[in-house]
C-alpha positions in Angstrom: -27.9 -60.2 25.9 -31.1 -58.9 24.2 -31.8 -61.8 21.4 -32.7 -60.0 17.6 -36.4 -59.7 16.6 -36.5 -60.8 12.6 -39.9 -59.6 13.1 -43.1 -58.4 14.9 -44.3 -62.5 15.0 -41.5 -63.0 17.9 -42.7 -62.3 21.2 -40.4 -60.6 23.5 -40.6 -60.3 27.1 -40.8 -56.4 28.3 -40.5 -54.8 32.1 -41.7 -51.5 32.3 -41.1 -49.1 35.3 -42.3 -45.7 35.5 -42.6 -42.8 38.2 -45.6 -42.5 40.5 -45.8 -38.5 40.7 -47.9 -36.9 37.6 -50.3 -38.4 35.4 -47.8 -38.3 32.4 -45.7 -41.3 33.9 -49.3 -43.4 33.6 -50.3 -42.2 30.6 -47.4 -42.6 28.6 -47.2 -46.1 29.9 -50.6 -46.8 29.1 -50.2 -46.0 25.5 -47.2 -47.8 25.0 -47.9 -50.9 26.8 -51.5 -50.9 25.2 -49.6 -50.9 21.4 -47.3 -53.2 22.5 -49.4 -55.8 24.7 -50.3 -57.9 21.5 -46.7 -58.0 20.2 -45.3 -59.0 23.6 -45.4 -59.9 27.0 -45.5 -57.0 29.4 -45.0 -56.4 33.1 -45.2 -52.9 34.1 -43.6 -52.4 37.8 -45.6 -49.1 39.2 -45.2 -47.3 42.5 -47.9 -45.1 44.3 -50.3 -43.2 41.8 -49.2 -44.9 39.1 -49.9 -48.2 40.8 -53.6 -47.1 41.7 -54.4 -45.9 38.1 -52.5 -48.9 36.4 -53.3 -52.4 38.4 -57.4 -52.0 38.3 -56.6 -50.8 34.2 -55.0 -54.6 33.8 -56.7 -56.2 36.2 -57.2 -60.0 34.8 -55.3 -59.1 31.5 -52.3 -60.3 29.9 -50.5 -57.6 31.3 -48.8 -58.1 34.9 -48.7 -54.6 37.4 -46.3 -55.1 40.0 -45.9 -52.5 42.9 -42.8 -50.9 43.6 -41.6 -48.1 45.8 -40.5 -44.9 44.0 -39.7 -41.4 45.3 -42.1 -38.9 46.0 -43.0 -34.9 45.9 -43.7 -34.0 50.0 -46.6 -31.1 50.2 -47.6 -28.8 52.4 -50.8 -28.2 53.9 -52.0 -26.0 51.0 -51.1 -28.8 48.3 -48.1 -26.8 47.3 -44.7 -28.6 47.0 -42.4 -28.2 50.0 -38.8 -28.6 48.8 -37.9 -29.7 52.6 -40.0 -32.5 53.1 -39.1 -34.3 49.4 -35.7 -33.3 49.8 -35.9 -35.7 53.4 -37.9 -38.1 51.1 -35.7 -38.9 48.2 -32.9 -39.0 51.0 -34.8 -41.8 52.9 -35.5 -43.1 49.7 -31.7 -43.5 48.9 -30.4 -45.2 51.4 -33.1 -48.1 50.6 -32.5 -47.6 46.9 -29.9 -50.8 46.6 -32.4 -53.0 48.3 -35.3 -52.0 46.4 -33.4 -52.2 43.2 -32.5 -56.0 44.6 -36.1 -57.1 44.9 -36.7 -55.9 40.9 -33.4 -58.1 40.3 -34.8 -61.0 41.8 -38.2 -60.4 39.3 -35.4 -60.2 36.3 -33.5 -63.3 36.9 -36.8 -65.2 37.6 -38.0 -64.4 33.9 -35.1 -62.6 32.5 -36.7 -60.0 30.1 -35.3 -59.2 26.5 -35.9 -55.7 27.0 -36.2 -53.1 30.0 -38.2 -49.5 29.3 -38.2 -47.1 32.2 -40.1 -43.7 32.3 -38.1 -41.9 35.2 -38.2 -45.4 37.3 -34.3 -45.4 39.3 -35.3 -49.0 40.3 -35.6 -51.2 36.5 -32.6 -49.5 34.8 -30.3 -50.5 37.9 -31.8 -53.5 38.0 -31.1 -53.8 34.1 -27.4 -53.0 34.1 -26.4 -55.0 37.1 -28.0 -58.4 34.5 -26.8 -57.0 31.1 -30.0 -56.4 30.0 -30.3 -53.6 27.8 -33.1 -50.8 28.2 -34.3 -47.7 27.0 -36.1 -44.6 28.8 -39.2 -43.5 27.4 -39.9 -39.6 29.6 -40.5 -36.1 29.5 -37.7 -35.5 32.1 -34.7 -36.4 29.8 -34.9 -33.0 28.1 -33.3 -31.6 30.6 -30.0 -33.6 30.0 -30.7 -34.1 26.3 -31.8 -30.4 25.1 -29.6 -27.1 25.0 -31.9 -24.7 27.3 -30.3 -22.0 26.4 -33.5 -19.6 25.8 -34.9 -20.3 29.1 -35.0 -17.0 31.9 -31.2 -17.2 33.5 -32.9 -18.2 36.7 -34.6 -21.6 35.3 -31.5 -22.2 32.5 -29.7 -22.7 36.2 -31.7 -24.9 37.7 -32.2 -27.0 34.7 -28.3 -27.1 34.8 -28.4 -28.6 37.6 -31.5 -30.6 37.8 -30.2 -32.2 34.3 -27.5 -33.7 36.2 -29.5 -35.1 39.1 -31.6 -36.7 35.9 -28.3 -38.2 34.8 -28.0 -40.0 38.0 -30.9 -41.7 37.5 -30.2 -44.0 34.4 -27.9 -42.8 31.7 -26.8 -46.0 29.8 -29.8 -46.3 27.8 -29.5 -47.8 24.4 -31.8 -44.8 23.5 -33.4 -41.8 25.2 -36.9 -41.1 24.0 -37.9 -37.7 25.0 -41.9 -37.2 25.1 -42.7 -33.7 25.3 -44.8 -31.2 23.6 -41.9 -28.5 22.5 -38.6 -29.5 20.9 -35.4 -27.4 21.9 -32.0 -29.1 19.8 -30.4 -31.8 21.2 -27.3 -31.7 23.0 -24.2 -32.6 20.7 -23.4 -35.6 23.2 -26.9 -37.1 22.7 -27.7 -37.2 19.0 -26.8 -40.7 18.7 -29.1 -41.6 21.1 -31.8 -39.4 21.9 -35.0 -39.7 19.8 -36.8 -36.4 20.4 -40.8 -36.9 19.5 -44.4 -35.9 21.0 -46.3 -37.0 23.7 -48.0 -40.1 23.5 -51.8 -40.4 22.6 -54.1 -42.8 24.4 -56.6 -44.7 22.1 -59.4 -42.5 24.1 -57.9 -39.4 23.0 -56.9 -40.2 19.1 -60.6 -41.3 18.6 -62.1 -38.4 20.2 -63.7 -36.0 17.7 -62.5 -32.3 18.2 -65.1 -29.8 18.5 -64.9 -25.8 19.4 -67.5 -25.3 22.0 -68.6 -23.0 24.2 -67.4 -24.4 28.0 -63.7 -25.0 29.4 -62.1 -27.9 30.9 -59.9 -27.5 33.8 -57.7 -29.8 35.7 -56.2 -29.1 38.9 -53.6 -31.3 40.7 -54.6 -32.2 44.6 -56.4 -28.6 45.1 -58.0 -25.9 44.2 -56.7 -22.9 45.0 -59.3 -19.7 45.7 -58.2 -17.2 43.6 -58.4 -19.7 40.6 -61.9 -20.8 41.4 -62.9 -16.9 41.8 -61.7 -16.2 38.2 -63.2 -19.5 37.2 -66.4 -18.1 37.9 -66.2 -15.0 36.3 -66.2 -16.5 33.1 -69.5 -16.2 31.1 -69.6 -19.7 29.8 -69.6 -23.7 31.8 -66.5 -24.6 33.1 -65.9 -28.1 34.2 -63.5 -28.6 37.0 -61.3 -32.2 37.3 -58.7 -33.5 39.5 -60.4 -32.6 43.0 -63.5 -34.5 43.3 -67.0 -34.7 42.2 -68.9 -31.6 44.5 -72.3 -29.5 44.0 -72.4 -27.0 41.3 -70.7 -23.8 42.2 -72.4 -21.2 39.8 -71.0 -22.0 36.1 -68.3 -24.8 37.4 -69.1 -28.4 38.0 -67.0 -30.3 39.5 -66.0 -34.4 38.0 -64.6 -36.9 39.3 -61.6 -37.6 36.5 -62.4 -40.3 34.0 -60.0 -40.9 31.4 -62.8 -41.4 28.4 -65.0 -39.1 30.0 -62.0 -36.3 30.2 -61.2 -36.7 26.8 -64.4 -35.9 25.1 -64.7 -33.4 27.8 -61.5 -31.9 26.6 -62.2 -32.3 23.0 -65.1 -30.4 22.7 -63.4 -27.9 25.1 -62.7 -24.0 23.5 -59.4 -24.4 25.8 -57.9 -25.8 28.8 -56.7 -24.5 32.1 -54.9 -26.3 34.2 -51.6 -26.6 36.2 -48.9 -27.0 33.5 -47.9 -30.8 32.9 -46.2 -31.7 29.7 -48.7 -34.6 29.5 -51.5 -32.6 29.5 -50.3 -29.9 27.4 -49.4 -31.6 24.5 -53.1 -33.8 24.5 -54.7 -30.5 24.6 -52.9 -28.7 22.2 -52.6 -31.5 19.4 -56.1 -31.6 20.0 -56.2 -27.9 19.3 -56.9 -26.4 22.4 -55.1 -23.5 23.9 -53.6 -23.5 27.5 -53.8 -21.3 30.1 -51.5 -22.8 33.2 -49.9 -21.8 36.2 -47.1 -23.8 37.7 -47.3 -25.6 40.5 -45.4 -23.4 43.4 -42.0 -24.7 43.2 -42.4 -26.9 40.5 -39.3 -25.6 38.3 -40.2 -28.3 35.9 -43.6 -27.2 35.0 -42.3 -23.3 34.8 -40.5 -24.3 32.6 -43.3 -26.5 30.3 -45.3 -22.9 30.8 -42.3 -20.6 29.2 -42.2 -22.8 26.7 -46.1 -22.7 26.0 -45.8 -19.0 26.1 -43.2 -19.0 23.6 -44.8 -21.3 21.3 -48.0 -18.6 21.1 -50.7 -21.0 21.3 -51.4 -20.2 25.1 -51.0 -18.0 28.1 -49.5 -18.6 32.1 -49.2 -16.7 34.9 -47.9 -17.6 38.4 -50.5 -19.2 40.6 -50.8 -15.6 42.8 -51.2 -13.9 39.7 -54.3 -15.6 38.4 -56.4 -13.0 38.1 -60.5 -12.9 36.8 -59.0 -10.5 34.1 -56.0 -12.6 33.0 -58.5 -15.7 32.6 -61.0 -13.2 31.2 -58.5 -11.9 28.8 -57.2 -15.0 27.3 -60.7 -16.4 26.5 -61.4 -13.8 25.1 -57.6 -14.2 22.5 -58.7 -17.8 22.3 -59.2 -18.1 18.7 -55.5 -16.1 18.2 -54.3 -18.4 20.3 -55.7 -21.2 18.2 -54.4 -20.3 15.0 -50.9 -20.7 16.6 -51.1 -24.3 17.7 -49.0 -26.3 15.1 -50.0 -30.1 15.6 -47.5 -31.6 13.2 -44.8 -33.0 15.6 -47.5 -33.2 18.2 -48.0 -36.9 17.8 -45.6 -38.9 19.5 -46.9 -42.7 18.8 -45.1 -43.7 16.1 -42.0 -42.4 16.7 -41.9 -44.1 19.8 -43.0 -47.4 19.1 -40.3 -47.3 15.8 -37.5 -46.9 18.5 -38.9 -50.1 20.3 -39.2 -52.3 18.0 -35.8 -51.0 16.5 -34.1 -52.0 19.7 -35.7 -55.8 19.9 -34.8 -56.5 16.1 -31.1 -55.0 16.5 -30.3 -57.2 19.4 -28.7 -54.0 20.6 -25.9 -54.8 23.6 -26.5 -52.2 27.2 -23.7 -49.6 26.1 -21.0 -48.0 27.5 -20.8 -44.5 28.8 -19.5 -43.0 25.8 -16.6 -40.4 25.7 -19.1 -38.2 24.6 -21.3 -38.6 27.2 -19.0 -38.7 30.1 -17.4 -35.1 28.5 -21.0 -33.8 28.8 -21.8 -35.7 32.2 -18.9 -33.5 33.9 -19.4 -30.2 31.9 
């Protein structure tokens, strides 16, 4: 049982697991455990990329980064994602998911935590329910059990359909369901008790950056960099400054950087927009920042189609698929970039506060693991 919190002078004990696949999973933990790390004791449990951006981060610090196994995305030699491969992945992953959710159990009962948070982690929220110890989910990916989709293209309303219930079968007794993302459909009749719908969450880096308009663009790319993006790249008559594959020699106006999360952020600041693959992470830093987007999904990443439907929606940026990045489509939206700036609305943008509210809610209500409600289970099998 979680014991009540009168207030923010009583230190709890918090786990923390996340996914390793996406910068957002890192990110988002970063922020929170950074506002949090003063309050209470922290262990963050972090598998693959997460695990190599988090443990040097806390390195000698109050805060403990433990590695853990989690599922990942399989690619194919071009860097695209090849369904086969993570399909045979999460299925290995599977059958050794009650063992690995026993070795996080034996953590827990060691130095039973007050409170469990889990970005899309399967392994902490098992963990969690099979000690009574409540926990709440801090992600992007919830929206696609928590939101009604319904203006999506018929193709990606389906597979949200289904994806949402694969998400379900991660974790679904949460005490709440945070939902960090950078566009807000409403919220499933089944989930307004316990959803909290709010922005993405701002690292300390980026809130004390300084926006500027200037005259280059900042691009990050995810594991390559695909030809016909760095063509149109270079048809742009202004610097552009290339992260996510390595530091290289110039290549006409692009330099390439090796990604540095201050560096990045005043990068991306003074940036007159952003191009990049289409991440809800990213999306939402740049636009609160007031930058507009030009993405293309990762191949067969429904996921981020989505997050680029929705950016086109919005009107404060542009997307095309990643064959149809064109020098004229790149060329076109810089040149619209100040339209496309006068449609950015940055006032649910800013996800901090919201968040942290909902944690320290759940510490001083003492709140009990819940049930599956009725509700819930109705809108688990429909």
């Amino acid at each position: 049982m979680l014991r009540a919190l009168p207030d923010s002078t009583d230190m709890a004990r918090i786990y923390y697991g996340l996914a390793g696949e996406g910068r957002g999973h890192a990110t988002r933990a970063c922020t929170l455990v950074d506002a949090l790390r003063g309050e209470h004791e922290i262990v963050l449990f972090a598998p693959g990329h997460a695990h190599r951006l988090l443990a040097p981060r806390y390195a000698g610090s109050d805060v403990r980064v433990v590695e853990i196994e989690g599922p990942t995305f399989g690619y194919d030699d071009r860097g695209r994602v090849d369904k086969l491969r993570t399909t045979l992945g999460a299925l290995r992953y599977v059958r050794r998911l009650s063992a690995l959710v026993g070795g996080v159990e034996q953590h827990m009962r060691r130095a039973r935590p007050d409170l469990c948070i889990t970005d899309f982690d399967p392994l902490v929220p098992r963990a969690a329910e099979r000690l009574g110890i409540p926990y709440l989910s801090v992600d992007h990916q919830h929206f696609l059990a928590v939101n009604r989709l319904d203006g999506l293209p018929r193709r990606l309303r389906a597979w949200a359909w289904f994806m949402g219930r694969i998400v379900r079968l991660y974790y679904r007794r949460q005490v709440r369901a945070v939902v960090s993302s950078f566009y807000f459909p409403p919220i499933r009749p089944a989930w307004r008790d316990r959803a909290v719908q709010t922005g993405v969450l701002l690292r300390p880096e980026l809130r004390a950056a300084r926006p500027e308009h200037g005259d280059h663009v900042c691009v990050y790319l995810r594991r390559f960099a695909p030809p016909n993006v760095l063509e149109s790249l270079r048809s742009l008559d202004r610097p552009v400054h290339v992260y996510g594959v390595g530091a290289g020699p110039p290549d006409r106006n692009l330099t390439f950087r090796e990604v540095d999360a201050l560096r990045f952020a005043e990068d991306l600041a003074t940036a007159t927009a952003l191009v990049s693959t289409a991440g809800n992470q990213l999306l939402g830093e740049a636009l609160w920042l007031g930058k507009p987007c030009f993405v293309f999904p990762e191949p067969g990443n429904q996921e981020q189609e989505i997050n680029a439907h929705y950016l086109g929606a919005s009107g404060a940026g542009d997307w095309r698929r990643l064959r149809d990045v064109t020098p004229p489509a790149l060329r076109a939206f810089v040149d619209a970039v100040e339209t496309f700036r006068a449609r950015i609305d940055r006032s649910r943008l800013d996800g901090n506060a919201a968040t942290l509210d909902t944690v320290r809610e759940v510490l001083r209500s003492g709140a009990a693991p819940p049930d599956v409600t009725a509700a819930a289970t109705r809108e688990l099998a429909g």
